[in-house]
C-alpha positions as CSV (number, residue, x, y, z in Angstrom):
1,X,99.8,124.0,110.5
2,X,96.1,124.4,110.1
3,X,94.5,123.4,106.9
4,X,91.5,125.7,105.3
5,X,88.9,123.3,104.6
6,X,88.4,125.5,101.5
7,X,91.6,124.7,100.1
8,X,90.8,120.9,99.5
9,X,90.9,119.6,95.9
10,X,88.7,116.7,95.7
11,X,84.8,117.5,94.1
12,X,82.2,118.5,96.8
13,X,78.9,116.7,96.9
14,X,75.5,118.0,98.1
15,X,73.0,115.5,99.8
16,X,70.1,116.0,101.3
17,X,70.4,113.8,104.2
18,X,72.4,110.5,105.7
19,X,70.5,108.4,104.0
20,X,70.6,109.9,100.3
21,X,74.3,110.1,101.1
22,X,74.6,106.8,102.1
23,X,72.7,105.2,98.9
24,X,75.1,107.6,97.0
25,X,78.3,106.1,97.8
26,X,77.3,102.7,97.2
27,X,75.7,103.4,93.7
28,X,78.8,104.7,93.1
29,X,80.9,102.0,94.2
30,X,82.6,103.3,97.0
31,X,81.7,101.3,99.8
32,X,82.7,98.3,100.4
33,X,79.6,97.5,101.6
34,X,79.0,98.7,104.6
35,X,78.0,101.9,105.8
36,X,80.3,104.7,105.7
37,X,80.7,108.4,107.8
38,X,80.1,111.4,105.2
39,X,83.8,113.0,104.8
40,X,83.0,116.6,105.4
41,X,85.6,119.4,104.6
42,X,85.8,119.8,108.1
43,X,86.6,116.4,109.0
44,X,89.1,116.1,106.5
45,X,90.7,118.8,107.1
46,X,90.8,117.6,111.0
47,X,92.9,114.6,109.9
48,X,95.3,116.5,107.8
49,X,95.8,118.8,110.7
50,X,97.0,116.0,113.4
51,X,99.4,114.6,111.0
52,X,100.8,118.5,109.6
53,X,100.6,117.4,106.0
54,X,99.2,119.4,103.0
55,X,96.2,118.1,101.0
56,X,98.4,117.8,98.1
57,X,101.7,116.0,99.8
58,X,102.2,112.5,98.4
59,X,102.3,109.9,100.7
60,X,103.8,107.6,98.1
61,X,103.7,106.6,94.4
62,X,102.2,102.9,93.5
63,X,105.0,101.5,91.5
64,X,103.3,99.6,89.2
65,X,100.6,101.8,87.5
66,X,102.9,104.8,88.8
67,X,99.8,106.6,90.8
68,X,100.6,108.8,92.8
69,X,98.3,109.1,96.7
70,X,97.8,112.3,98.2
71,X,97.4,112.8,101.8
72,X,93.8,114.8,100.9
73,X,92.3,111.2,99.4
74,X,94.1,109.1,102.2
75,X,92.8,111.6,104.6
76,X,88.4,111.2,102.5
77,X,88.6,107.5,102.8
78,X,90.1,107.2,106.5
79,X,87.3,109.4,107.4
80,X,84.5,107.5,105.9
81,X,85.7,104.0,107.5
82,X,85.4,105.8,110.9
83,X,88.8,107.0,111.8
84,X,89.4,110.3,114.5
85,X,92.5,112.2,113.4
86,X,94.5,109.9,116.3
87,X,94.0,107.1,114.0
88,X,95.3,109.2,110.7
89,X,99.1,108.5,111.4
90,X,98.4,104.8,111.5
91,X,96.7,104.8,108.2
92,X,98.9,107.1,106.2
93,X,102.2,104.8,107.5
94,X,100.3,101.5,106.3
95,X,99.9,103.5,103.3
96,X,103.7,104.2,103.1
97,X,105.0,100.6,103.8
98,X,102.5,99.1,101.1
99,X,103.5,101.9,98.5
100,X,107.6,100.1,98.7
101,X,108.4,98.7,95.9
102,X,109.5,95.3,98.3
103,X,105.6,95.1,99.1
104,X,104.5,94.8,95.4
105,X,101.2,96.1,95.9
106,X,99.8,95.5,92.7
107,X,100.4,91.6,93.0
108,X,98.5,91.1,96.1
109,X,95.4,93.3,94.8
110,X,95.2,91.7,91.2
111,X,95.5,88.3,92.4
112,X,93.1,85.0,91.7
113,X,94.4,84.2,94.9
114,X,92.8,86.5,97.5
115,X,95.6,88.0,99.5
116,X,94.4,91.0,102.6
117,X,96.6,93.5,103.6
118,X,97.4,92.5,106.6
119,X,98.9,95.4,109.5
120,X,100.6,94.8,113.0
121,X,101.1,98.0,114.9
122,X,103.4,97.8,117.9
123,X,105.0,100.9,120.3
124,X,103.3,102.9,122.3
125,X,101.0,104.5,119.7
126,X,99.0,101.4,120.7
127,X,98.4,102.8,123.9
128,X,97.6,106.4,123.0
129,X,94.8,104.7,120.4
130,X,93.6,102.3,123.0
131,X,94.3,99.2,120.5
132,X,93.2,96.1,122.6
133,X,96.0,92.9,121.5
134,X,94.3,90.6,123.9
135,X,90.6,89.5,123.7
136,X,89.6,88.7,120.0
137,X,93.0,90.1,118.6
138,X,91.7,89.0,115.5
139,X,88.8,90.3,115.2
140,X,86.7,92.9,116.0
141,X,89.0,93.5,119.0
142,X,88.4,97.7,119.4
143,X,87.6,100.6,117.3
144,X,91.0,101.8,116.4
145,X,92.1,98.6,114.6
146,X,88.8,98.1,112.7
147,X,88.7,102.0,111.8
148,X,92.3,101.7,110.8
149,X,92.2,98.6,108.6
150,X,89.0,99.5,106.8
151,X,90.4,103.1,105.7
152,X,93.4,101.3,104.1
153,X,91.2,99.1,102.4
154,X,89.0,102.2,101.1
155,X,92.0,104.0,100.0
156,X,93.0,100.8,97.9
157,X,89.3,100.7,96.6
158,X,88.7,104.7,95.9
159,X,92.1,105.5,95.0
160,X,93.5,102.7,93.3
161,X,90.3,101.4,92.0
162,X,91.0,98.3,94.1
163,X,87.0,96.8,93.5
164,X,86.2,93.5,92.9
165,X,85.8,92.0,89.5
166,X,88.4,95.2,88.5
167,X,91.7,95.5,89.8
168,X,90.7,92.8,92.6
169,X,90.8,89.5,90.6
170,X,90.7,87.5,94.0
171,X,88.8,83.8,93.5
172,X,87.4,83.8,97.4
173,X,89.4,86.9,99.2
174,X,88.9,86.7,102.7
175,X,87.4,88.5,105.7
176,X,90.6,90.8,106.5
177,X,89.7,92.4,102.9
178,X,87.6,94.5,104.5
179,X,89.7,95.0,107.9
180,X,92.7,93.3,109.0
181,X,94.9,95.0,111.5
182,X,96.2,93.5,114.9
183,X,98.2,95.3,117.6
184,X,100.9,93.7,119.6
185,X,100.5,92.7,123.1
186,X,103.6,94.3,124.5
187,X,102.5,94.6,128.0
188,X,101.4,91.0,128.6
189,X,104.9,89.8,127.3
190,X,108.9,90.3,127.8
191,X,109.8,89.6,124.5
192,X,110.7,92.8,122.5
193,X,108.0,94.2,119.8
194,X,108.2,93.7,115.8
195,X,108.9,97.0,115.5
196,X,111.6,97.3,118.0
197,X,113.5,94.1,116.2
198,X,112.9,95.2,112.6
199,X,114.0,99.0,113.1
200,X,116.4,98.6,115.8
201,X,114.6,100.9,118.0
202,X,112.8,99.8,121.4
203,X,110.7,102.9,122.1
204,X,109.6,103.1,118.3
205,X,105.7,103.2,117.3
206,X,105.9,101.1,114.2
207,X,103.4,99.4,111.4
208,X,104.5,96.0,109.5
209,X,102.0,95.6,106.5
210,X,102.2,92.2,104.9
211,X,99.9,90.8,102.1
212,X,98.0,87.6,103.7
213,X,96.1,84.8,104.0
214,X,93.4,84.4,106.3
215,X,95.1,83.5,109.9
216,X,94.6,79.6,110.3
217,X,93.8,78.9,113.9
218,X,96.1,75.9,116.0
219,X,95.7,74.4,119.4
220,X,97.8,72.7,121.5
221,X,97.5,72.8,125.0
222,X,98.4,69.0,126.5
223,X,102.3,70.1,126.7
224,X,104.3,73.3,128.0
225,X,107.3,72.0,125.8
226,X,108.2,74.3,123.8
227,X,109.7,72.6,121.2
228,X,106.2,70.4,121.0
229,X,104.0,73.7,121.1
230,X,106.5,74.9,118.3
231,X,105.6,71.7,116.1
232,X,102.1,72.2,116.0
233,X,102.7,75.6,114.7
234,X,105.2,73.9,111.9
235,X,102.5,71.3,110.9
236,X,99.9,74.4,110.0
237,X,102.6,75.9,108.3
238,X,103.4,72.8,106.2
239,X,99.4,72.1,105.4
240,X,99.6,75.3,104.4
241,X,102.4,74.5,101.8
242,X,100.9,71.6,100.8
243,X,97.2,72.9,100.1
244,X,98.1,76.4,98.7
245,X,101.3,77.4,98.3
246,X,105.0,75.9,98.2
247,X,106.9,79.3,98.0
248,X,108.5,80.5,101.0
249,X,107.8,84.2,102.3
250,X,107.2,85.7,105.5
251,X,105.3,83.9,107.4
252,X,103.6,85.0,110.9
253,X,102.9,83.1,114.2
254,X,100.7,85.0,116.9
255,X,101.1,83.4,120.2
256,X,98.9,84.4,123.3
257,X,99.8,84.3,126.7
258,X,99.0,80.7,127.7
259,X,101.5,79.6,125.4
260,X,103.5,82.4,125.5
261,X,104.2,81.8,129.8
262,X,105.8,78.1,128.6
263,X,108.3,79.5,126.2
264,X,109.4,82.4,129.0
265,X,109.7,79.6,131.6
266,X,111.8,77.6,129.0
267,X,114.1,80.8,128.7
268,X,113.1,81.0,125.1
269,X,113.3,84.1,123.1
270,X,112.1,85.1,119.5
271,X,115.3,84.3,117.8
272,X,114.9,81.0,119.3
273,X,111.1,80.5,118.2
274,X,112.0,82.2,114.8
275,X,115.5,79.0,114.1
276,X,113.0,76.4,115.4
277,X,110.6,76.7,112.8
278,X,112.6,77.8,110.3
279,X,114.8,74.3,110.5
280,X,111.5,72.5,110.5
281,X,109.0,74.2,108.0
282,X,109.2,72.5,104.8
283,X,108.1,69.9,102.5
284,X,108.9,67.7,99.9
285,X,107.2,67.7,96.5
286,X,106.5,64.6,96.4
287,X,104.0,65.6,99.5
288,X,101.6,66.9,97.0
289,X,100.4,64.1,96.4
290,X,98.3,63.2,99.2
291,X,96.6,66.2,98.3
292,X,95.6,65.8,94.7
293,X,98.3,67.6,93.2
294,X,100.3,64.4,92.2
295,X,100.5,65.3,88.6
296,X,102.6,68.2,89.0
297,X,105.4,65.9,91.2
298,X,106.6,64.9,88.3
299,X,110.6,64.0,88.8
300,X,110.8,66.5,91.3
301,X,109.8,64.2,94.4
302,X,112.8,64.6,96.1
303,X,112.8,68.5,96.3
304,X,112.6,70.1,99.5
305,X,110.8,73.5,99.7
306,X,111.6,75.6,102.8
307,X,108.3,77.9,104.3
308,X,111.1,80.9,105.0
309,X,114.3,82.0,103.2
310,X,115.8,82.5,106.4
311,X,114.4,82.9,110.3
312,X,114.8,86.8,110.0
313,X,111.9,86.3,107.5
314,X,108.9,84.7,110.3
315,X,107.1,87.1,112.3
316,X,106.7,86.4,116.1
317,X,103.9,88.3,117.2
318,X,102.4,88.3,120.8
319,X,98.6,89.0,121.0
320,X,95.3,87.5,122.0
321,X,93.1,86.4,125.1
322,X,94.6,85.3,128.5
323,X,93.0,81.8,127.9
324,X,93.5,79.2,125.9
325,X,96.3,76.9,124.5
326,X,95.7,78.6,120.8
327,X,98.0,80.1,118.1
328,X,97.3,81.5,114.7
329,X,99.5,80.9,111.6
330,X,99.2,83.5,108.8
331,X,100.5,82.6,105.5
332,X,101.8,85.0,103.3
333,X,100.2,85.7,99.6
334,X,103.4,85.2,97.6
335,X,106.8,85.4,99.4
336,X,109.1,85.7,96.5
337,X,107.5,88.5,95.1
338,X,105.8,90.4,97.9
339,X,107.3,91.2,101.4
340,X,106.6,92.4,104.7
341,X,107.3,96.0,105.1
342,X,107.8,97.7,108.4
343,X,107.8,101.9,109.0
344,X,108.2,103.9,111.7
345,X,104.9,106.1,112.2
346,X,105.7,109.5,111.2
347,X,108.1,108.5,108.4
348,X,107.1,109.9,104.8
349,X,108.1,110.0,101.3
350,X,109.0,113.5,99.5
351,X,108.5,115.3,102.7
């Protein structure tokens, strides 16, 4: 399916060169910052091609203010944060798992309290994009997971008028506001991907969106027990309850190969990373207290607060550089209400 160029929707603009065009967008506010690629018909149109979807198919409805996103204004923002059409199917399913009603878009993006959207992409779409899961996973690790986290975040912005100081109430926010997506290192590990355990499916290409925190960085590499790697991990997580928030969620873990080698060596699996924690990742109220928060104990002292509703609901993930006895916590934004959402790329609403 080919898409005429001429037959897209959205207003056409007339500028007289990059940098007019440039100075246009962010006078207008759409931007979030940085500079941007002009979305030409053409390119557009390129995007919409890859994927075989009309200009006018919805990808999804937000549930909240009910507005509904096309493919066309997916398609304008993905090219102005630098996407190639290969990226495109990435984008529009992050777009489809944060539109379910379990991820409660809305919440995240109105909060004080300054949630990303975070998105782990696992299967072998990784490969075809050349997403790197090892050096710098969690930041600017390669083009395809920049490109594709910053065109979600311009779709929230220029679709959902998702701006600061408007719909975006966030306090601090974080640095995964303006890109925050991670691939899995399936190669460098034997343990199956997120996608294959969520959907069942172990040659799936999958995308779990998740709103976030800003990951919280561990060490611990004076042991290769894996029950005393596991407990550093559970301490983050607790600090975490203590200083933020007490509800439990989804919760992820990203563990890189150092650690990774001691817990294949042990035998150990996910399932048996995911019970560990679980059993150990919770508080008291009466912890708050050593933080400050000691007039909200009150007579509730005694209650235990758990990080996760169960162990289905902590993510394992396997990514980062070959060195280093490191791990990464990510806490969630607000468990109860928002959860992590994982779709198979290619999957789509009303098709």
């Amino acid at each position: 399916m080919a898409i005429d160029p001429a037959l897209l929707s959205s207003r056409r603009l007339h500028l007289s060169d990059a940098v007019s065009a440039q100075e246009h967008f962010h006078a207008n506010g759409w931007t979030d910052g940085l500079p941007v690629v002009a979305p030409s018909a053409d390119a557009v149109a390129a995007l919409l091609d890859w994927v075989m979807l009309s200009p006018d198919h919805i990808i999804g409805v937000e549930p909240v203010r009910q507005r509904a996103v096309t493919a066309e204004k997916v398609a304008i923002n993905a090219v102005m944060a630098g996407c190639l059409p290969i990226h495109f199917p990435v984008v529009v399913t992050a777009i489809t798992a944060m539109l379910s009603e379990a991820y409660l878009l809305h919440g995240p993006s109105a909060s004080t309290g300054g949630a990303a959207n975070l998105l782990i992409v696992s299967g072998p779409i990784r490969r075809e994009l050349g997403m790197d899961a090892t050096f710098n996973a969690l930041g600017s690790a390669n083009r395809a997971t920049a490109c594709i986290g910053r065109g979600v975040g311009l779709v929230l912005r220029n679709v959902l008028d998702i701006r600061p100081g408007e719909t975006d109430r966030s306090t601090f926010g974080h640095p995964g506001k303006l890109t925050y997506c991670i691939a899995e290192d399936e190669e460098g590990m034997s343990w199956p991907s997120l996608g294959h355990e969520r959907l069942g499916d172990p040659d799936v290409s999958a995308v779990t969106a998740m709103a976030a925190l800003g990951p919280r960085q561990v060490m611990n590499e004076w042991t290769t027990v894996p029950e005393e790697i596991l407990d550093t991990f559970v301490a983050e997580i607790r600090a975490n309850m203590r200083h933020y928030s007490i509800w439990p969620g989804n919760y992820v873990v990203v563990i890189p190969p150092q650690l990774r080698e001691h817990f294949v060596v042990a035998g150990w699996t996910k399932g048996d990373i995911r019970q560990y924690i679980f059993e150990r990742a919770h508080i008291h109220r009466r912890e708050w207290a050593d933080c400050g928060k000691g007039s909200v104990v009150g007579e509730k002292g005694d209650r235990r607060y758990d990080a996760l509703p169960d162990a289905e609901h902590l993510l394992v993930v396997g990514a980062g550089g070959p060195a280093g006895g490191f791990g990464a916590v990510i806490p969630p934004w607000l468990g109860t209400k928002s959860r992590a959402v994982t779709v198979p790329v290619g999957a789509c609403v009303d098709c």
